[in-house]
C-alpha positions, 0 to 999 in steps of 0.5 A: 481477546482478539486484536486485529482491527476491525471494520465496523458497518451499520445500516445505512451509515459509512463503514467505521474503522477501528483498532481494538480496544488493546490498541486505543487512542493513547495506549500505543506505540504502532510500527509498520513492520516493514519500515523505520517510521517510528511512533505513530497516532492513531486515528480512526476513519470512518468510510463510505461502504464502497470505498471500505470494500476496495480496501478489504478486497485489496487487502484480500487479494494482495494478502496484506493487512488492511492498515498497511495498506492504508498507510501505503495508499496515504503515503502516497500524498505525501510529496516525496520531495518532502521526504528524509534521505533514507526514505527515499533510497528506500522508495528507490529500491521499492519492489514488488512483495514475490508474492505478489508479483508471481501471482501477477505474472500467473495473472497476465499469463492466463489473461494473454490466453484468455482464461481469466474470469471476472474475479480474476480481471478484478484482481489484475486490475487491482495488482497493476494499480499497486504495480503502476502506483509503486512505479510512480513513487519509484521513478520520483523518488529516484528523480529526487536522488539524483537532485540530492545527489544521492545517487548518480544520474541513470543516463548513459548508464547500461 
């Protein structure tokens, strides 16, 4: 049985996305692997075709599952002065996956010697809006540390 999510299109109709019946409404307890956020609902979108195909292709381009980057990208509606202590440590240590920073890098090398085709301008157009994006949260997040005291003020330090 396959148990990865799906995304599902008819003719003319916005793009439904859903987990497999293995993960339906009520059966599950979902984690994202790479953070403590505990049990989850699920919740099934149902999306214009343009907006599932940035999705799929970011996924793609960034190798990351479609459904952590959807809880990435609603995350990012969430004020982060609402958040707990330790997610906003968390959010002040926020890197880059390696990967995705080298491929980053080897992207804005080749576009500083202009070899980059269109495929490629579109997945450094993708990688800076994660990177531009992951910054912002970054810099509020450490702002509100700083407000909470915890952490101490970046000024004057080197």
């Amino acid at each position: 049985m396959d148990t990865s999510p799906r995304i599902e299109a008819g003719e003319g109709k916005p793009i439904r996305y859903s987990k497999p019946p293995a993960l339906a409404r009520g059966q599950s307890k979902i984690q994202n692997p790479k953070s403590k956020i505990g049990m989850t609902q699920t919740v099934t979108l149902e999306l214009p075709d343009f907006l599932a195909q940035h999705i799929e292709q970011t996924a793609s381009v960034t190798h990351r599952p479609v459904e952590e980057l959807l809880l990435e990208w609603i995350g990012y509606v969430v004020p982060v002065e609402s958040l707990p202590d330790d997610r906003i440590l968390a959010l002040c240590d926020l890197q880059m996956e390696s990967t995705q920073q080298q491929h980053l890098s080897d992207l804005l090398d080749r576009n500083r010697e202009g070899e980059l085709n269109a495929i490629d301008r579109q997945h450094l157009d993708i990688l800076m809006q994660i990177y531009r994006q992951g910054l912002l949260q970054k810099a509020k997040a450490l702002k509100e540390a700083v407000s909470r005291g915890l952490r101490s003020s970046l000024e004057g330090e080197s």
